[in-house]
gemmi code that builds the backbone of each chain (N, CA, C; Angstrom):
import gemmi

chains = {
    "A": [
        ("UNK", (-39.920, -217.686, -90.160), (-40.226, -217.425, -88.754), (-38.936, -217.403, -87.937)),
        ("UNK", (-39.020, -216.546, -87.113), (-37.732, -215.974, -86.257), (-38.177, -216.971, -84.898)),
        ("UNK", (-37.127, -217.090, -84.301), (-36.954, -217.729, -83.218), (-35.794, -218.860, -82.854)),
        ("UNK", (-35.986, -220.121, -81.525), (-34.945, -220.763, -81.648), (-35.636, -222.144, -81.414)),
        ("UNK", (-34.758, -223.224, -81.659), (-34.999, -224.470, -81.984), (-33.819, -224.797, -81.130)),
        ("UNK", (-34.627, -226.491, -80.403), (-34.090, -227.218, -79.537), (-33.950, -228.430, -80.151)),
        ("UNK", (-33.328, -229.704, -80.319), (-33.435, -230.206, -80.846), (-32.306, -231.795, -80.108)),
        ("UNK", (-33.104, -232.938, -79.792), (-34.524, -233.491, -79.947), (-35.441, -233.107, -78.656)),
        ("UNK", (-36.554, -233.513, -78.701), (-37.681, -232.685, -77.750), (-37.009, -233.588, -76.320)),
        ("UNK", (-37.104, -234.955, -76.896), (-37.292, -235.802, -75.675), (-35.690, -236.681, -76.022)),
        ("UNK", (-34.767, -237.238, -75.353), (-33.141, -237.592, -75.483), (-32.931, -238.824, -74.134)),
        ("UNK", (-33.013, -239.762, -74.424), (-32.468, -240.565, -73.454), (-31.165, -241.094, -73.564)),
        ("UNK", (-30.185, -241.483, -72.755), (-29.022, -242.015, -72.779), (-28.471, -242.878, -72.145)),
        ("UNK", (-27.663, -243.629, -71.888), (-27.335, -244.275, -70.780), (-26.364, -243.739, -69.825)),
        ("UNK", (-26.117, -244.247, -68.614), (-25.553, -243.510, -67.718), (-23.739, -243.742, -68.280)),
        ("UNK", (-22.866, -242.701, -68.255), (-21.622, -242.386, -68.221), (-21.004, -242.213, -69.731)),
        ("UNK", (-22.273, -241.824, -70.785), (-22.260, -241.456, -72.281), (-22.481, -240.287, -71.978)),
        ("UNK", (-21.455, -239.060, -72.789), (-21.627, -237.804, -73.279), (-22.673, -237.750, -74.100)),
        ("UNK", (-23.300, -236.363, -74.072), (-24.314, -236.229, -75.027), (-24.360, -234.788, -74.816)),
        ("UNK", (-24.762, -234.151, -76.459), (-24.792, -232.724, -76.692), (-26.041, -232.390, -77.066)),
        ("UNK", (-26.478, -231.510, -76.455), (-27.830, -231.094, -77.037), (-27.783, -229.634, -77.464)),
        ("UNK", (-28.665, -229.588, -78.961), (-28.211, -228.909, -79.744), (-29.553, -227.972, -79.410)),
        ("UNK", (-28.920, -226.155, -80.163), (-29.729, -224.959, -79.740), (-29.258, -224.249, -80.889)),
        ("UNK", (-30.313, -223.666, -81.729), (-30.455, -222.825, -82.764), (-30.788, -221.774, -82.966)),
        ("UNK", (-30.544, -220.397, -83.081), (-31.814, -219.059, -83.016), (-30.694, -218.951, -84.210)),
        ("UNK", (-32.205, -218.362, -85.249), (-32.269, -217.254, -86.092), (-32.863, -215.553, -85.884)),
        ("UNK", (-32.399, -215.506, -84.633), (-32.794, -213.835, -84.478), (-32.199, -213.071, -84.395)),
        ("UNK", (-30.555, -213.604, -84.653), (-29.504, -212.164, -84.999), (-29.247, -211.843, -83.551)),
        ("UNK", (-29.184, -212.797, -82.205), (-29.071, -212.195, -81.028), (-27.388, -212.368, -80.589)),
        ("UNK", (-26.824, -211.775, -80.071), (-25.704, -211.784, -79.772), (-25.221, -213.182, -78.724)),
        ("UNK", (-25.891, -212.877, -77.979), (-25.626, -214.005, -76.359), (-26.949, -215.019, -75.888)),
        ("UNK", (-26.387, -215.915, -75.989), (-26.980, -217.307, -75.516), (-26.836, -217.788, -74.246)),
        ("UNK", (-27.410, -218.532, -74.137), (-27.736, -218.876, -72.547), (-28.637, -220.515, -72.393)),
        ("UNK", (-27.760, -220.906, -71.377), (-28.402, -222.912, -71.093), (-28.903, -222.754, -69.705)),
        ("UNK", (-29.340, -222.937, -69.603), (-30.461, -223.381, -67.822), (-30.700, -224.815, -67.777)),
        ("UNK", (-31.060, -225.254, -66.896), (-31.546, -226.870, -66.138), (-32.924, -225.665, -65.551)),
        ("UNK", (-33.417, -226.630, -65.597), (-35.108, -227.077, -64.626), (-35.046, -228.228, -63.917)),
        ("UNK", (-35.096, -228.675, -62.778), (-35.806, -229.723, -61.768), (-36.560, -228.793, -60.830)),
        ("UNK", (-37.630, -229.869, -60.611), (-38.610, -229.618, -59.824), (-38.544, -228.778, -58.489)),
        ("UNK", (-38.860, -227.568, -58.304), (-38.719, -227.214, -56.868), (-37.649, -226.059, -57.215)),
        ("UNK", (-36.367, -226.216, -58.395), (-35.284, -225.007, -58.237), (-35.144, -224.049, -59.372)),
        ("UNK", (-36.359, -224.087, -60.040), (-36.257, -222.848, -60.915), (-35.340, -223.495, -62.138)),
        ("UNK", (-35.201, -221.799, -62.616), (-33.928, -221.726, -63.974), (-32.603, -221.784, -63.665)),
        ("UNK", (-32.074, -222.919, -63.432), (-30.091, -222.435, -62.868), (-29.574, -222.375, -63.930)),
        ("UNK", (-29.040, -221.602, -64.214), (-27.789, -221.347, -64.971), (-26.557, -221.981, -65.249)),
        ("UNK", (-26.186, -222.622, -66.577), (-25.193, -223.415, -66.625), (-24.117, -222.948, -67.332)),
        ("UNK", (-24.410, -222.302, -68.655), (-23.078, -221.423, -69.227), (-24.036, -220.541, -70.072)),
        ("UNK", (-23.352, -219.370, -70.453), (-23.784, -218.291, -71.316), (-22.725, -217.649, -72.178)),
        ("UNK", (-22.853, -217.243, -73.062), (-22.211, -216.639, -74.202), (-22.665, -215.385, -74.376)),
        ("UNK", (-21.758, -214.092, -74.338), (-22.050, -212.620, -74.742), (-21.774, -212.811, -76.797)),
        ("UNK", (-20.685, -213.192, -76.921), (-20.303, -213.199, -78.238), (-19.936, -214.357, -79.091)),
        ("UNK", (-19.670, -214.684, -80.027), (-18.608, -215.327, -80.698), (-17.276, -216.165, -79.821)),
        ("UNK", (-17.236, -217.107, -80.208), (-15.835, -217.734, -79.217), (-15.478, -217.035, -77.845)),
        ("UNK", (-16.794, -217.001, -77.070), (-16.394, -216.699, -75.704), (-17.878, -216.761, -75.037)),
        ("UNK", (-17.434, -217.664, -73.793), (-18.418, -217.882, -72.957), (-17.946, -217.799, -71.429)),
        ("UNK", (-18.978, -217.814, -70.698), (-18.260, -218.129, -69.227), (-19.476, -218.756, -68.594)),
        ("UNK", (-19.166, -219.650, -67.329), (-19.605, -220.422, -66.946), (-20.597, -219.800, -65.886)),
        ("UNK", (-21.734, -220.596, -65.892), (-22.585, -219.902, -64.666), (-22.777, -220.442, -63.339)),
        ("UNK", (-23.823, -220.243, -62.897), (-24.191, -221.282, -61.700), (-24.042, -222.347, -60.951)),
        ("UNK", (-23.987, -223.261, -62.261), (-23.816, -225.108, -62.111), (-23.069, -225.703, -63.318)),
        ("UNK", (-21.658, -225.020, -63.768), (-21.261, -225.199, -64.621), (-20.406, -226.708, -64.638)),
        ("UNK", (-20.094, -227.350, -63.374), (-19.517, -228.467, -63.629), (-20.042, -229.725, -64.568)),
        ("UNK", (-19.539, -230.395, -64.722), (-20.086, -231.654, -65.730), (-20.969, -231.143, -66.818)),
        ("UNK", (-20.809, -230.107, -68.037), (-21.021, -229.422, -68.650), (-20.474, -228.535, -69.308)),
        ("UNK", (-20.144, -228.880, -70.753), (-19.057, -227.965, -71.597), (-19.685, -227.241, -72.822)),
        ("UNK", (-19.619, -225.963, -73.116), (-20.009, -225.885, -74.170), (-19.056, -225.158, -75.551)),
        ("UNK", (-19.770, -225.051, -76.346), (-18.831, -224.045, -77.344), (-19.708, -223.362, -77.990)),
        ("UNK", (-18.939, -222.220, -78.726), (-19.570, -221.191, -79.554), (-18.748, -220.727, -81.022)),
        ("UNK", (-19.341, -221.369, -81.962), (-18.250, -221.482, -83.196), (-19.200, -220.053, -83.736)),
        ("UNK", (-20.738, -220.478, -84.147), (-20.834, -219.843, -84.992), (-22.483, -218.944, -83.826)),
        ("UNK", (-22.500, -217.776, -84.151), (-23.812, -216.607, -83.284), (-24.946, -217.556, -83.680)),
        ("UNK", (-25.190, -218.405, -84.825), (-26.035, -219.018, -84.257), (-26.598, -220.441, -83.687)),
        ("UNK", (-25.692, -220.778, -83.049), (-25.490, -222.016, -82.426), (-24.639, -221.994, -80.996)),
        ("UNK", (-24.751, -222.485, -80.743), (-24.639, -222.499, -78.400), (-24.729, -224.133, -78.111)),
        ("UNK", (-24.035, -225.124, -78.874), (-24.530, -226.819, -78.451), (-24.024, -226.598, -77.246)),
        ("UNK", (-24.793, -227.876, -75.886), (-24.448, -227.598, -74.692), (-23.884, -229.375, -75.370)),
        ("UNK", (-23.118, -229.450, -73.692), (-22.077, -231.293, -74.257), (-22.392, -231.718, -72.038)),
        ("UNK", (-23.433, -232.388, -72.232), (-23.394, -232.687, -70.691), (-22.619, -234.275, -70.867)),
        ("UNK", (-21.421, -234.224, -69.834), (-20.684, -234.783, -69.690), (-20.947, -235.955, -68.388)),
        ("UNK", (-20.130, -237.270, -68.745), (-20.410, -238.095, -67.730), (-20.082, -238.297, -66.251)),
        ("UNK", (-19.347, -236.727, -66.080), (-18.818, -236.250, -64.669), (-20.093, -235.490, -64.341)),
        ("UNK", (-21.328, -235.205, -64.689), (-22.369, -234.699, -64.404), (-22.947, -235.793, -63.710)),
        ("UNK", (-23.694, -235.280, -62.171), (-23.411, -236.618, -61.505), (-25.006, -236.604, -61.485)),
        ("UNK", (-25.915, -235.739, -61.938), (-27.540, -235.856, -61.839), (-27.985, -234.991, -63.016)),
        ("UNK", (-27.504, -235.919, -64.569), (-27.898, -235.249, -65.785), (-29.530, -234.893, -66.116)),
        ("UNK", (-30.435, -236.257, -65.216), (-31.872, -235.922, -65.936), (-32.108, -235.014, -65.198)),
        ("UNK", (-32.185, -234.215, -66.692), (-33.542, -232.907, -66.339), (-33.955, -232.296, -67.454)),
        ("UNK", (-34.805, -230.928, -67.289), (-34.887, -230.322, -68.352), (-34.193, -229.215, -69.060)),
        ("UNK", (-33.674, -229.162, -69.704), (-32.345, -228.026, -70.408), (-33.195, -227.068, -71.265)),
        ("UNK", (-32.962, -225.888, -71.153), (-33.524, -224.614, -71.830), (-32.275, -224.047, -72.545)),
        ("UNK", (-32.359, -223.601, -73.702), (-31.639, -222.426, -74.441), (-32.775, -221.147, -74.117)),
        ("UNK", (-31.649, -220.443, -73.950), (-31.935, -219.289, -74.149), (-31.270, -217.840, -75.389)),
        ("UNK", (-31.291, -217.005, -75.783), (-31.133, -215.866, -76.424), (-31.459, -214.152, -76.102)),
        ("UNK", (-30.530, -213.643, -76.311), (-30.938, -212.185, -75.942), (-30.453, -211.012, -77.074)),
        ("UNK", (-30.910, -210.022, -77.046), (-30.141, -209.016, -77.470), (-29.707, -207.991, -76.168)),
        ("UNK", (-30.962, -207.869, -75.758), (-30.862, -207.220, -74.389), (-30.903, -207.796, -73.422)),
        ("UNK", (-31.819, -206.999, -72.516), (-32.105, -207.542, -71.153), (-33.507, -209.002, -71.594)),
        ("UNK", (-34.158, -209.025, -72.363), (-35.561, -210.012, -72.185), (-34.492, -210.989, -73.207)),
        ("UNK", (-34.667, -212.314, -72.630), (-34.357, -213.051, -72.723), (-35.565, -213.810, -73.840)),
        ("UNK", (-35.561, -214.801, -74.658), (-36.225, -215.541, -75.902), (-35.901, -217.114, -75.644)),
        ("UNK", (-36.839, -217.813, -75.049), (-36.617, -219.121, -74.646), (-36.788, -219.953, -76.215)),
        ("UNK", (-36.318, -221.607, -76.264), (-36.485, -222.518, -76.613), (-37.513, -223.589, -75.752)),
        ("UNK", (-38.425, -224.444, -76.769), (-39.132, -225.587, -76.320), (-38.291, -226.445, -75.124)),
        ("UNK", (-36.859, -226.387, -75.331), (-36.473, -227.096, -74.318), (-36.349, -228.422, -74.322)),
        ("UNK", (-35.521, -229.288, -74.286), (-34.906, -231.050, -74.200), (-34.691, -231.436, -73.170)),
        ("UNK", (-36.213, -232.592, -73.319), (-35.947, -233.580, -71.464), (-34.916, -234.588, -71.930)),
        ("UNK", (-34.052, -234.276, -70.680), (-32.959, -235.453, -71.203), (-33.302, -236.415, -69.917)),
        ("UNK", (-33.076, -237.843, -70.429), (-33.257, -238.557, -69.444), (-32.002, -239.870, -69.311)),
        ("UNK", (-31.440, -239.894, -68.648), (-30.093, -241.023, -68.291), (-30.967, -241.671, -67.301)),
        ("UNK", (-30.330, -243.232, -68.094), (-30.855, -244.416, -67.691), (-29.620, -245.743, -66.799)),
    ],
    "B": [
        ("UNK", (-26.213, -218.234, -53.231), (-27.088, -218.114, -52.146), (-27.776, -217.295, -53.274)),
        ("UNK", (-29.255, -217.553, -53.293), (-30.479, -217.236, -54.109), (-30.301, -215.677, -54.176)),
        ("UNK", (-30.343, -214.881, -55.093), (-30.340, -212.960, -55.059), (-31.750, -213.060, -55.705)),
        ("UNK", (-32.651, -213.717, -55.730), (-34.045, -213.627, -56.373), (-34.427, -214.641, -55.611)),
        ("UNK", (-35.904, -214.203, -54.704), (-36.870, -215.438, -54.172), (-37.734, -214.815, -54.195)),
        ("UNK", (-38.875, -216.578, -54.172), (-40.082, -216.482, -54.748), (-40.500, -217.112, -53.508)),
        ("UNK", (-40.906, -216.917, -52.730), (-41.008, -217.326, -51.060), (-42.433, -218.890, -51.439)),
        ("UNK", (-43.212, -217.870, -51.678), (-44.532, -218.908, -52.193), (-44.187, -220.468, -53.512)),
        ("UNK", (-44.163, -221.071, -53.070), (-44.068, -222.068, -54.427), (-45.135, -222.546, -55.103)),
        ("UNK", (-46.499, -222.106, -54.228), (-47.714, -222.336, -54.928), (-48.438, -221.342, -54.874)),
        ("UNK", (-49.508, -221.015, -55.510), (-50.736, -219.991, -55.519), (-52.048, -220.598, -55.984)),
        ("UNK", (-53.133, -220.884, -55.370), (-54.324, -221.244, -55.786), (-55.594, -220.036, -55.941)),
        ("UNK", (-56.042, -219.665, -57.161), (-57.111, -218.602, -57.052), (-58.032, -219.111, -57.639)),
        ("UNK", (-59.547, -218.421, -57.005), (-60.297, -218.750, -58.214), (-60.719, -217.654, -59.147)),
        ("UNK", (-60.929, -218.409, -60.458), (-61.313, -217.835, -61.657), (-62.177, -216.292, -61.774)),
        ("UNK", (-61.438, -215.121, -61.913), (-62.247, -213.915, -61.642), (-61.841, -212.946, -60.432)),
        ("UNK", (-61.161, -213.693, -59.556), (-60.169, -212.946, -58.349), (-58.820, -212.515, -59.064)),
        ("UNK", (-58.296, -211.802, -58.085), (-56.905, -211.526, -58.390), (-55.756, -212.793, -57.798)),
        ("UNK", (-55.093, -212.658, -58.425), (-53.795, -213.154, -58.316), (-52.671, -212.217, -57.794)),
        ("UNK", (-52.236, -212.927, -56.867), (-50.803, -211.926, -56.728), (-49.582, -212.801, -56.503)),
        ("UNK", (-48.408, -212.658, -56.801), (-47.493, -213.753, -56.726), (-46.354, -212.639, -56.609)),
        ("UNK", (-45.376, -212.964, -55.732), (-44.441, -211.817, -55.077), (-43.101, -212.300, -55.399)),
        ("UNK", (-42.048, -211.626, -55.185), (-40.992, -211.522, -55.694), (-39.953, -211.051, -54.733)),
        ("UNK", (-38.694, -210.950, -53.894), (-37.814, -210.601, -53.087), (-36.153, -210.349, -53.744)),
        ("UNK", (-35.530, -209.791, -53.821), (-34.154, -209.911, -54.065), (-33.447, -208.806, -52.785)),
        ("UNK", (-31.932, -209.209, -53.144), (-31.279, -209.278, -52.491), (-30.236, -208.120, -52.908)),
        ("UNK", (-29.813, -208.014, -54.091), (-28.838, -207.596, -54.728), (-29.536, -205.893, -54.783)),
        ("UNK", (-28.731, -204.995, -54.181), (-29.773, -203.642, -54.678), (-29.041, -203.183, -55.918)),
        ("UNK", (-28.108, -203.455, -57.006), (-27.808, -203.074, -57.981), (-28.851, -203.891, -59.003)),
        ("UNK", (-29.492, -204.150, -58.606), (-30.336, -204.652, -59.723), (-31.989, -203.762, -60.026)),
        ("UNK", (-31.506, -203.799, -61.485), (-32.511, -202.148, -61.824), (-33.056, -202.698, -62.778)),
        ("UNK", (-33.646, -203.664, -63.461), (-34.299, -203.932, -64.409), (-35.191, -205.378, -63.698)),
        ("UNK", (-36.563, -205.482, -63.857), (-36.801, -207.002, -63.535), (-38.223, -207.507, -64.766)),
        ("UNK", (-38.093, -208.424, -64.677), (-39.105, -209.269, -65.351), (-39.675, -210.435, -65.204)),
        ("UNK", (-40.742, -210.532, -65.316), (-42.034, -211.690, -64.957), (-42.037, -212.683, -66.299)),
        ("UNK", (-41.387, -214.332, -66.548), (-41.894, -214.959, -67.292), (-43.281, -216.150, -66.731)),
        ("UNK", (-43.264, -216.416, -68.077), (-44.620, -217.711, -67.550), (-44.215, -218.657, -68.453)),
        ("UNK", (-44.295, -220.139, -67.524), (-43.823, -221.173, -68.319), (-44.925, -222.166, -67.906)),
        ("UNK", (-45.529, -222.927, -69.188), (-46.319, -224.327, -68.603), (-45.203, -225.333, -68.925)),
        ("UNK", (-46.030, -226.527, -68.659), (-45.198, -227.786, -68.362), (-44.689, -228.031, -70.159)),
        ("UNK", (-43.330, -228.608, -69.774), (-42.466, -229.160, -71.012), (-42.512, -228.196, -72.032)),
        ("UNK", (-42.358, -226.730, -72.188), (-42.305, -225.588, -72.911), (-41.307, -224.696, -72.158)),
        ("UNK", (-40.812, -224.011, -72.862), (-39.945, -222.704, -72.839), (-40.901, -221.408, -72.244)),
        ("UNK", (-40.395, -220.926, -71.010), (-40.595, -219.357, -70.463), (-40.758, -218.887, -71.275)),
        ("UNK", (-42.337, -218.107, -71.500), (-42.617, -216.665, -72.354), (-42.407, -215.160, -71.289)),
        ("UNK", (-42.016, -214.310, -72.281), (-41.730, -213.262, -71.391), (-43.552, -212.644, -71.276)),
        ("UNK", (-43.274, -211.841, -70.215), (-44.840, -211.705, -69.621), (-44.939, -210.131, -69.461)),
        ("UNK", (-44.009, -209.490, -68.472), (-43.891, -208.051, -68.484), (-42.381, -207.859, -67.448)),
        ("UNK", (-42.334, -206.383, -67.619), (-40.625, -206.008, -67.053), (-40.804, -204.764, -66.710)),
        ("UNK", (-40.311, -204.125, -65.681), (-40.197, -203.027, -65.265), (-38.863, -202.409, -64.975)),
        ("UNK", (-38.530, -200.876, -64.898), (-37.386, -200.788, -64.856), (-37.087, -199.772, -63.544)),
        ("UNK", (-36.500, -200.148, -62.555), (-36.494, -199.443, -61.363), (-36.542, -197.744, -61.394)),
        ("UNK", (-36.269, -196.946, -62.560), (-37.057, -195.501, -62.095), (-38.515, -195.770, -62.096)),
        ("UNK", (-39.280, -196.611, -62.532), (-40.623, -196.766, -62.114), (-41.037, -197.786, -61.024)),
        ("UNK", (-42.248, -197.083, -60.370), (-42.676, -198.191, -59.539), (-43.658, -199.139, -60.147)),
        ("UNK", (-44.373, -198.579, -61.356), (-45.542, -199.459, -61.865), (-45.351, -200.048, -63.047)),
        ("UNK", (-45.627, -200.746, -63.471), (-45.972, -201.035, -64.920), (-47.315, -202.013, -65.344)),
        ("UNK", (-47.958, -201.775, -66.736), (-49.803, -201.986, -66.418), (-49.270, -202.696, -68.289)),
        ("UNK", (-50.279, -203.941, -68.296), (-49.891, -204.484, -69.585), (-51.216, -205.489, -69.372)),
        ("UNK", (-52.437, -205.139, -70.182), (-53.805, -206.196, -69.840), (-53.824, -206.146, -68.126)),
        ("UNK", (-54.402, -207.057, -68.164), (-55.144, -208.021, -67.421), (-53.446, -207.675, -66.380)),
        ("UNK", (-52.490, -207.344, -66.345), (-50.890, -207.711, -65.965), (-50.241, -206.135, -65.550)),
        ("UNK", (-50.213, -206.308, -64.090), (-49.740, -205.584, -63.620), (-48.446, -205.735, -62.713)),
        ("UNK", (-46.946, -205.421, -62.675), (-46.105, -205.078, -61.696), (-45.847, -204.102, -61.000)),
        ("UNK", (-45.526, -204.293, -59.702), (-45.518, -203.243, -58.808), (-44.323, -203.754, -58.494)),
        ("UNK", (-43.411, -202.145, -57.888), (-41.624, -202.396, -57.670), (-41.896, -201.788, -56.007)),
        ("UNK", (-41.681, -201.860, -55.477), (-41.294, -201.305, -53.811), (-39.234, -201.538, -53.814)),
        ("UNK", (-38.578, -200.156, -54.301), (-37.658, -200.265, -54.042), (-36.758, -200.403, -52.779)),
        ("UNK", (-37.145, -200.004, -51.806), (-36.773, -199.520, -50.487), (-36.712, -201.017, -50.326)),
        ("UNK", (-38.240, -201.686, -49.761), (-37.966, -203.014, -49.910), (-37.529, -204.268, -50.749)),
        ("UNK", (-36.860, -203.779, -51.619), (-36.591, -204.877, -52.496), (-37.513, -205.888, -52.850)),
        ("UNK", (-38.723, -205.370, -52.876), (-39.399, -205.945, -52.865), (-40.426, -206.044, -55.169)),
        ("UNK", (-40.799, -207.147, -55.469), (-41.759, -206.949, -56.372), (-43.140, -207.900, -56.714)),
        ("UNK", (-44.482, -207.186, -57.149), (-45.507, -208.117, -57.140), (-45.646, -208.224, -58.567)),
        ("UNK", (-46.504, -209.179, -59.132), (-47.119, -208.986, -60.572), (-48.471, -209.582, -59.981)),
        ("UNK", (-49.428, -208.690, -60.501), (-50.845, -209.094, -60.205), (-51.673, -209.546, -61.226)),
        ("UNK", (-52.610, -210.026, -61.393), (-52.995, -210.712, -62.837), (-54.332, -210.207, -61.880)),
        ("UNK", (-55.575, -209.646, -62.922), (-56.861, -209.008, -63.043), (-57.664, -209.220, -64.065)),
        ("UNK", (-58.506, -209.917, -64.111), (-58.937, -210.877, -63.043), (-58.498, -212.307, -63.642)),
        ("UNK", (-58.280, -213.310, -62.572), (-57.218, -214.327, -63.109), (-58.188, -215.380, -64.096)),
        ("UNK", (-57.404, -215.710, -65.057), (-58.333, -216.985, -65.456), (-57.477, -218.555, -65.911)),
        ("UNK", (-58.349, -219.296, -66.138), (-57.859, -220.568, -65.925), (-56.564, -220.932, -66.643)),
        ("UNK", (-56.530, -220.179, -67.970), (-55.268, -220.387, -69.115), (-54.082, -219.351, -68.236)),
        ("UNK", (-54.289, -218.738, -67.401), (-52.977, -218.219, -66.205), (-52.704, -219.039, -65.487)),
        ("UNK", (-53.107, -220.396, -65.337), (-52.241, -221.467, -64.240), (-51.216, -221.980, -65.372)),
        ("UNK", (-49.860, -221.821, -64.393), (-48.553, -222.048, -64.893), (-47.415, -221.383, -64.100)),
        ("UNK", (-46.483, -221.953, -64.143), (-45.291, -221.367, -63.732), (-44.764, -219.651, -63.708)),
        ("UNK", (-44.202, -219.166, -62.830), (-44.229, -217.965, -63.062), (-42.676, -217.431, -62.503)),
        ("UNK", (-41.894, -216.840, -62.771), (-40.640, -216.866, -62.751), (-40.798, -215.575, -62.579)),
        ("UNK", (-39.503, -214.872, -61.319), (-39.157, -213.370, -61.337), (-37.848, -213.584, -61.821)),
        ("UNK", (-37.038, -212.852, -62.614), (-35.659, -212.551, -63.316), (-35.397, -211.152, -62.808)),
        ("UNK", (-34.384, -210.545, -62.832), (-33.099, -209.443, -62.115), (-32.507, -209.561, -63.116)),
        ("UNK", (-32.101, -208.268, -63.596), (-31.325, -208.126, -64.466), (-29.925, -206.515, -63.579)),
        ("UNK", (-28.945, -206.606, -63.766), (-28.247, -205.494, -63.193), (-27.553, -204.800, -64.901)),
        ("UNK", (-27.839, -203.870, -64.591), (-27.373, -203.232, -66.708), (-26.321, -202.568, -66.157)),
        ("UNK", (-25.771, -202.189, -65.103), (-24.362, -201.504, -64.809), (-23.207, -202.715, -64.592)),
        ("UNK", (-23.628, -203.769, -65.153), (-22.804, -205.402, -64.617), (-22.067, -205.437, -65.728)),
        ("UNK", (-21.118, -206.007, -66.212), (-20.230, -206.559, -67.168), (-20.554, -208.096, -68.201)),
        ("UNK", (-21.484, -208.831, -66.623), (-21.909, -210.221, -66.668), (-22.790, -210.667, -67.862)),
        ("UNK", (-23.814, -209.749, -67.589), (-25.288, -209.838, -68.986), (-25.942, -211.345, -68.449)),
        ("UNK", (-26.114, -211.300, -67.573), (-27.087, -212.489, -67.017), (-28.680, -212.321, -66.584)),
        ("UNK", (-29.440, -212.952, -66.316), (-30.440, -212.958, -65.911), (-30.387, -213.745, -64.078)),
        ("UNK", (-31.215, -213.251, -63.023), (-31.024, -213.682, -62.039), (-32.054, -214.372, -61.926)),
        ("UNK", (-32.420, -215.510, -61.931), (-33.962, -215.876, -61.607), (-34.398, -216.487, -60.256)),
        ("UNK", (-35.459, -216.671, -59.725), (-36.127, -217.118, -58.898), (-36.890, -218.581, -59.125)),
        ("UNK", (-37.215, -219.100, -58.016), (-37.361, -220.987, -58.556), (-38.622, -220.450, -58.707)),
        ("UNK", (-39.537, -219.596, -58.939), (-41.163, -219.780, -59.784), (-42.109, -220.227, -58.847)),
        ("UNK", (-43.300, -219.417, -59.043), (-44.459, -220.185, -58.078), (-45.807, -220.222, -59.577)),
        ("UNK", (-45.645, -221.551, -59.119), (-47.213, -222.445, -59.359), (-48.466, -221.612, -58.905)),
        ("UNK", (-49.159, -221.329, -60.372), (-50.084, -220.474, -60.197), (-51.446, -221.329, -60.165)),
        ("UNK", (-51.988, -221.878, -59.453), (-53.530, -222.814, -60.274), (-54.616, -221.786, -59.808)),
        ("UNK", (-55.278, -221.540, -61.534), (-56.787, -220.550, -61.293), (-58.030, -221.424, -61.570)),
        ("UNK", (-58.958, -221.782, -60.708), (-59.856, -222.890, -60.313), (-61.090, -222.049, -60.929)),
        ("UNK", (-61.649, -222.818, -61.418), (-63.472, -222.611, -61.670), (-64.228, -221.790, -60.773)),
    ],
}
model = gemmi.Model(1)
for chain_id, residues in chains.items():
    chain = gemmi.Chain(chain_id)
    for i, (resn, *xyz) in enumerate(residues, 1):
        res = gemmi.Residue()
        res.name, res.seqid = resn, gemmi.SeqId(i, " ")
        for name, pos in zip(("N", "CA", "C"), xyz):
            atom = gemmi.Atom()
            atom.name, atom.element = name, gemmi.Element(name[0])
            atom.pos, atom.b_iso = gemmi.Position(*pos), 0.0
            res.add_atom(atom)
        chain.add_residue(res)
    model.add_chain(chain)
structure = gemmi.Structure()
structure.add_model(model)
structure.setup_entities()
């Protein structure tokens, strides 16, 4: 089965610990993509990847690093300069324009 | 500053009416758009997309309408039913961009009542 994997569903941490949350597609898509969800503001955009070893930052890219070693992997690394980490984090995937979501990881700092 | 709004943050219908949930942008280089649906603690499914030489596009029960002039877009759901309450997201896409992003809108809350 084709698609992508988030991985763990649910992630708690304590406050001013890094933590990476990991994103998987097996669909051969070129460019990846991380969003936040809180209540009230939609999908923001945090970093995206067109290719291989290159990304650029989106929306709300501070306190948030990522990398791109291999097309199918996009780990996001929310950092302890992220000053309001809980929320919900989406991967995303494309070839084109329609985008292919992940289940998505509530992260929660304690 | 938002290039996609969803003015409404809620929608209440009942079961067998239409639904309509609207869409605004800002950006007029943007020529591709699309409607996801997300319930709670799950990933956005894509729903339908239209591409600005058209004004319509018809998919079930799932219809978008484009009003270019106004920048304006609807997706109508016919006739709504209860497994359609959920989140509903407009996305912008611009294909003459370099970027390859999606523009989205914060989503309106659809609840379809008995």
């Amino acid at each position: 089965d084709g698609g992508i994997t988030q991985s763990p569903k649910y992630l708690f941490r304590k406050e001013g610990q890094n933590v990476t949350l990991s994103c998987e597609q097996n669909l051969n898509h070129d460019a990846m993509y991380w969003y936040r969800q809180d209540p009230g503001q939609g999908l923001r955009l945090i970093y995206y990847s067109q290719i291989v070893n290159d990304f650029q930052k989106g929306d709300i890219a501070e306190g948030y690093s990522v990398s791109r070693e291999k097309k199918e992997s996009f780990p996001l690394t929310v950092t302890s300069a992220q000053k309001n980490p809980t929320a919900f984090y989406l991967c995303a995937s494309s070839r084109g324009v329609e985008q292919f979501f992940g289940p998505g990881t509530r992260l929660t700092v304690l | 500053d938002q290039q996609v709004k969803q003015n409404s943050p809620s929608l209440s219908v009942q079961e067998g009416r239409i639904s309509i949930l609207n869409c605004d942008y800002t950006n007029s280089m943007f020529d591709y758009f699309l409607w996801y649906k997300k319930y709670p603690a799950e990933g956005p499914t894509f729903l339908i997309s239209i591409s600005s030489i058209k004004d319509k596009n018809e998919d079930g029960r799932f219809t978008v309408f484009l009003n270019k002039s106004a920048k304006h877009l609807s997706l109508h759901i016919v006739p709504s039913q209860p497994g359609d309450s959920a989140v509903y997201f407009c996305a912008a896409w611009d294909r003459g961009s370099t970027l390859g992003r999606l523009y989205f809108g914060r989503g309106t809350q659809l609840t379809v009542w008995p």
